[in-house]
C-alpha positions as CSV (number, residue, x, y, z in Angstrom):
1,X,108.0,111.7,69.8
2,X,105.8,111.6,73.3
3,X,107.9,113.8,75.5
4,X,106.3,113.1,79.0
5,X,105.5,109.1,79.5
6,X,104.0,109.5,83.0
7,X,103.9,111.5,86.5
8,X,105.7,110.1,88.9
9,X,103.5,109.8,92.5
10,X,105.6,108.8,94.7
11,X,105.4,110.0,98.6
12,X,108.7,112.7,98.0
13,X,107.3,114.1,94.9
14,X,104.2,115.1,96.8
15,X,105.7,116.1,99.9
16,X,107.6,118.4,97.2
17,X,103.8,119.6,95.4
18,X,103.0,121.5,98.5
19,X,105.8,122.3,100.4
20,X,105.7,125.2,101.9
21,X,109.3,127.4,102.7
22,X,110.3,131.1,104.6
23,X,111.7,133.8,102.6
24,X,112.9,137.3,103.2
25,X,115.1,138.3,105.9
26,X,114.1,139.5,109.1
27,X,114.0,143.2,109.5
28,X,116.5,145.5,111.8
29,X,116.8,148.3,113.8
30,X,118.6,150.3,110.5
31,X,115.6,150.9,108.9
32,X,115.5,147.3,107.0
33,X,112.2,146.1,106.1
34,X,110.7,142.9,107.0
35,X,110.4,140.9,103.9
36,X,110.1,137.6,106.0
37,X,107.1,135.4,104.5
38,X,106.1,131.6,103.1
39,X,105.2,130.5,100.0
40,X,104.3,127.6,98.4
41,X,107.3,125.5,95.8
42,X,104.7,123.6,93.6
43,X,107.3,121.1,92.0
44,X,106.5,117.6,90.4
45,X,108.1,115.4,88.6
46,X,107.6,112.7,85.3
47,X,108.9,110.4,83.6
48,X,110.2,111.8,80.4
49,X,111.6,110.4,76.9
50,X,115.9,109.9,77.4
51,X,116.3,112.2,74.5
52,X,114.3,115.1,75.7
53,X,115.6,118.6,76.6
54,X,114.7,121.0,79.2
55,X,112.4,123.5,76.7
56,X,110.9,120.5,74.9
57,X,109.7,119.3,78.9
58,X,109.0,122.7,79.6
59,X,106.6,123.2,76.4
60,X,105.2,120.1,76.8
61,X,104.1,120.5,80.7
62,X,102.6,123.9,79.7
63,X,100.2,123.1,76.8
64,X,99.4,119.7,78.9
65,X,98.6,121.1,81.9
66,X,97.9,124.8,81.3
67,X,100.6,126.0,83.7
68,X,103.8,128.5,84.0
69,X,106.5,126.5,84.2
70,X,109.7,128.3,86.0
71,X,112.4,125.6,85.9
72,X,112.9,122.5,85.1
73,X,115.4,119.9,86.2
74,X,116.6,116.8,84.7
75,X,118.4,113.1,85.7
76,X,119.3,110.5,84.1
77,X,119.2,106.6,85.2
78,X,120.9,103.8,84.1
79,X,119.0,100.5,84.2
80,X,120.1,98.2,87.1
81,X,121.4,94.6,86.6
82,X,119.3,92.5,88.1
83,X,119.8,88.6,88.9
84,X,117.8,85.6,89.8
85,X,118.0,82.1,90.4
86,X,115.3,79.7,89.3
87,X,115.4,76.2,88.3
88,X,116.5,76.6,85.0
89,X,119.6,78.8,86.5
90,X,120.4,82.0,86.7
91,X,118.7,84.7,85.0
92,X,120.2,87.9,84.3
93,X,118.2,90.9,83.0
94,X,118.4,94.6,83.4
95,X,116.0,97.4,84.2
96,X,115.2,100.2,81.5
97,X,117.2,103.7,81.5
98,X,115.2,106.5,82.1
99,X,115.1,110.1,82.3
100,X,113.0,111.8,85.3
101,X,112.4,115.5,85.7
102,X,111.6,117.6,88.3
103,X,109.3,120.7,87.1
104,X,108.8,123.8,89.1
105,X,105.5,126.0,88.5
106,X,104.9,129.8,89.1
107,X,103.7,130.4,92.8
108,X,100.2,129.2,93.1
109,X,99.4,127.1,90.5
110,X,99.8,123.3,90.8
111,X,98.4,120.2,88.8
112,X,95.5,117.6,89.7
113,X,96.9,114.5,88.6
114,X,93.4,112.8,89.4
115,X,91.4,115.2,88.0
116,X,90.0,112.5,85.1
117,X,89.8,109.9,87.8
């Protein structure tokens, strides 16, 4: 069973590879340090098989890729119903389900999707 069917590349997904957040709280005058400071969420997301689970995405990423996953989040989608008229008369069809999820990495490491390009 082929676990991961394809990246997904959209503009979101890699907003999301190298987004950069604040963390820490801001020191005060009690004697709390200053823990304040960015770092980098490396998250990206694939297409995976519908009957997948999270550690079967998370081993699979890993010995792909060569990376520490941390977490791993998954969603399901139902296929639309789509509808057209032609001719002939209306066609109905509907889109395939599909499973998408969104892995995080350990801080600093990311993937190069084009790497074999």
């Amino acid at each position: 069973m082929e676990i991961i069917e394809k990246p997904l590349t959209t503009e979101k997904f890699t907003a999301l590879a190298s987004k950069t957040v604040r963390t820490g709280k801001k020191g005060n005058k009690n004697g709390r340090p200053d823990t304040r400071g960015n770092r980098t969420i490396s998250q990206f997301a694939f297409i995976v098989n519908p009957n997948a689970n999270k550690i079967q995405i998370k081993n699979a990423v890993e010995s792909l890729y060569n990376v520490t996953v941390v977490a791993v989040n998954t969603m399901k989608y139902s296929g639309k119903v789509k509808t057209r008229n032609t001719k002939s008369g209306v066609l109905t069809g509907k889109e395939k389900t599909y499973k998408k999820a969104v892995v995080t990495l350990k801080d600093g490491e990311t993937i190069n999707f084009y790497s074999n390009v």
